[in-house]
C-alpha positions in Angstrom: 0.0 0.0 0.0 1.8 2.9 -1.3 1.2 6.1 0.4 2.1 9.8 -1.0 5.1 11.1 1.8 3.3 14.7 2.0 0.4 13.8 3.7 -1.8 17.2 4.4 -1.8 18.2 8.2 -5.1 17.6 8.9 -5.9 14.5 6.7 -4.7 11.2 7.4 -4.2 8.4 5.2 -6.9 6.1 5.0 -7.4 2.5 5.9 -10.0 0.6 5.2 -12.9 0.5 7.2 -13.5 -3.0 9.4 -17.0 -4.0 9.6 -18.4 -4.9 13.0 -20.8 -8.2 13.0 -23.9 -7.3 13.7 -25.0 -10.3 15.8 -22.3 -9.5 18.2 -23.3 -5.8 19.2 -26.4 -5.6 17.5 -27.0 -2.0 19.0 -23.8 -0.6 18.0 -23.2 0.8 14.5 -20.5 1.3 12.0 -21.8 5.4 11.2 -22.3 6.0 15.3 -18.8 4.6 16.0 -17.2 6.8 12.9 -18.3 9.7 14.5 -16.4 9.5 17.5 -13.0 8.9 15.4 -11.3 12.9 15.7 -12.3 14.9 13.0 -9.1 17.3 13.3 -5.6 16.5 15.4 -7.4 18.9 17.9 -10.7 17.2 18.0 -10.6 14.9 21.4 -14.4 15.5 22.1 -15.1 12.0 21.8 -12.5 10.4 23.7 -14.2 9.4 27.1 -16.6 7.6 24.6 -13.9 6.1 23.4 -12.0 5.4 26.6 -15.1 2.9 27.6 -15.5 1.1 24.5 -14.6 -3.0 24.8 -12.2 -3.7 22.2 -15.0 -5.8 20.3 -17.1 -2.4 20.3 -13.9 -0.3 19.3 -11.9 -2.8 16.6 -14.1 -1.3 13.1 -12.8 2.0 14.1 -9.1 1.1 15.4 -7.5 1.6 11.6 -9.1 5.0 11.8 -7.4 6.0 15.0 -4.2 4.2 14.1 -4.2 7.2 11.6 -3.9 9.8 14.0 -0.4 8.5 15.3 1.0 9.4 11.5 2.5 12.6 13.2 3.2 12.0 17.0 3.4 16.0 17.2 -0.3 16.3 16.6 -2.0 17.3 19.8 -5.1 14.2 19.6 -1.8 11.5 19.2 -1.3 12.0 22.5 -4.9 10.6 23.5 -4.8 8.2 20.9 -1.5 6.6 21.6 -3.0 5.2 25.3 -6.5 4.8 23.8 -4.6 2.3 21.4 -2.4 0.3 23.7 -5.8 0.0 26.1 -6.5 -2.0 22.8 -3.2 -3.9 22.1 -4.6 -7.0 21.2 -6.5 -5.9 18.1 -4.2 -3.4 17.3 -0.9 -5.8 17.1 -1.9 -7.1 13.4 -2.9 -3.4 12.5 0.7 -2.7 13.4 2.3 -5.5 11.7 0.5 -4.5 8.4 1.9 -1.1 9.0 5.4 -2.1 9.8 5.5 -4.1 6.7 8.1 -3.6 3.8 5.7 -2.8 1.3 4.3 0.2 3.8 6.3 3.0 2.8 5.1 6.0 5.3 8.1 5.4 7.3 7.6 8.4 9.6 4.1 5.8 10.7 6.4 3.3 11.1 8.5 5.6 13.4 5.7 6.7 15.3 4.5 2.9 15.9 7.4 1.6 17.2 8.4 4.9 18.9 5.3 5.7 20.5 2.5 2.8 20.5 4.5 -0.1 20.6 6.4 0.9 24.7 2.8 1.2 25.4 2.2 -2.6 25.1 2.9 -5.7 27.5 5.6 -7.9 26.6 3.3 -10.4 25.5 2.0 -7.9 22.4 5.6 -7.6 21.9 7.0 -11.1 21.4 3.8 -11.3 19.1 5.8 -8.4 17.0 9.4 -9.3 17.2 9.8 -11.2 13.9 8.7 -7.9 12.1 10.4 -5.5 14.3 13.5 -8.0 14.0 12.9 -7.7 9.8 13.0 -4.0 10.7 16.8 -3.9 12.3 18.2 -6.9 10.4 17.1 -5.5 7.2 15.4 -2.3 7.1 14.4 0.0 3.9 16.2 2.1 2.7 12.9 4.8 3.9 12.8 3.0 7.6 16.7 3.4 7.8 16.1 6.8 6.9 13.8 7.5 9.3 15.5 5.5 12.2 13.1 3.1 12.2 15.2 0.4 13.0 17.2 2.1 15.7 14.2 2.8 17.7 12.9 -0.9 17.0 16.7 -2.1 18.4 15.7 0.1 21.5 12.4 -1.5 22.3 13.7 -5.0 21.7 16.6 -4.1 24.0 14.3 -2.9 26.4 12.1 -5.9 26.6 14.9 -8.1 27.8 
């Protein structure tokens, strides 16, 4: 999934939307849940909504949020980044999709390793070490670039 470097400010890039089975939370809605995804990287209106949301009630919006961590220096990443790790399981194949070779917004991959991924239990962790191990022992030229693999060296090194 190629995605343009410049990214404007305010827009994020997209990921496709995750559909949420009806028979599980049958009073819970893909268009009611969108809304409470920030709007803006100032928008954290919604976020003790979100803070109480199971992770089955939350996971069709999670590639949504994941796309306000693109830029860590946006005021809502803050919010987002806990809000995410509250959500670790669902969010660790997000993440390995992200961190992927063929993902080229390094500065994403930055922030998920950087930010999100110290966040998570050592458990989510081990889940993501072959990738984050793909990452140091043979990064892209993009997530060399972008240090990438010296902060995935870090939180490996830390986990021990």
């Amino acid at each position: 999934m190629n995605q343009p470097v410049n990214q404007p400010v305010n827009q994020p890039v997209q990921l496709p939307d995750r559909q949420l089975p009806d028979r599980q939370f049958p009073d819970l809605h893909l268009p009611d849940l969108k809304r409470l995804v920030p709007r803006d990287k100032h928008d954290d209106s919604h976020m003790e909504q979100l803070l109480q949301l199971a992770t089955p009630e939350i996971e069709p919006i999670l590639p949504a949020l994941l796309e306000w961590i693109q830029d860590c220096n946006w005021p809502i990443a803050a919010k987002v980044v806990p809000l995410l790790a509250q959500h670790e399981t669902a969010v660790v194949p997000l993440a390995q999709s992200l961190l992927a070779p063929e993902h080229t917004d390094d500065g994403w991959k930055y922030w998920i390793v950087s930010a999100l991924l110290p966040k998570f239990s050592g458990t989510a962790i081990q889940q993501l070490r072959p990738t984050l191990e793909r990452i140091i022992m043979a990064p892209t030229p993009g997530e060399s670039l972008e240090e990438v693999d010296q902060v995935a060296m870090e939180l490996l090194t830390e986990q021990h």
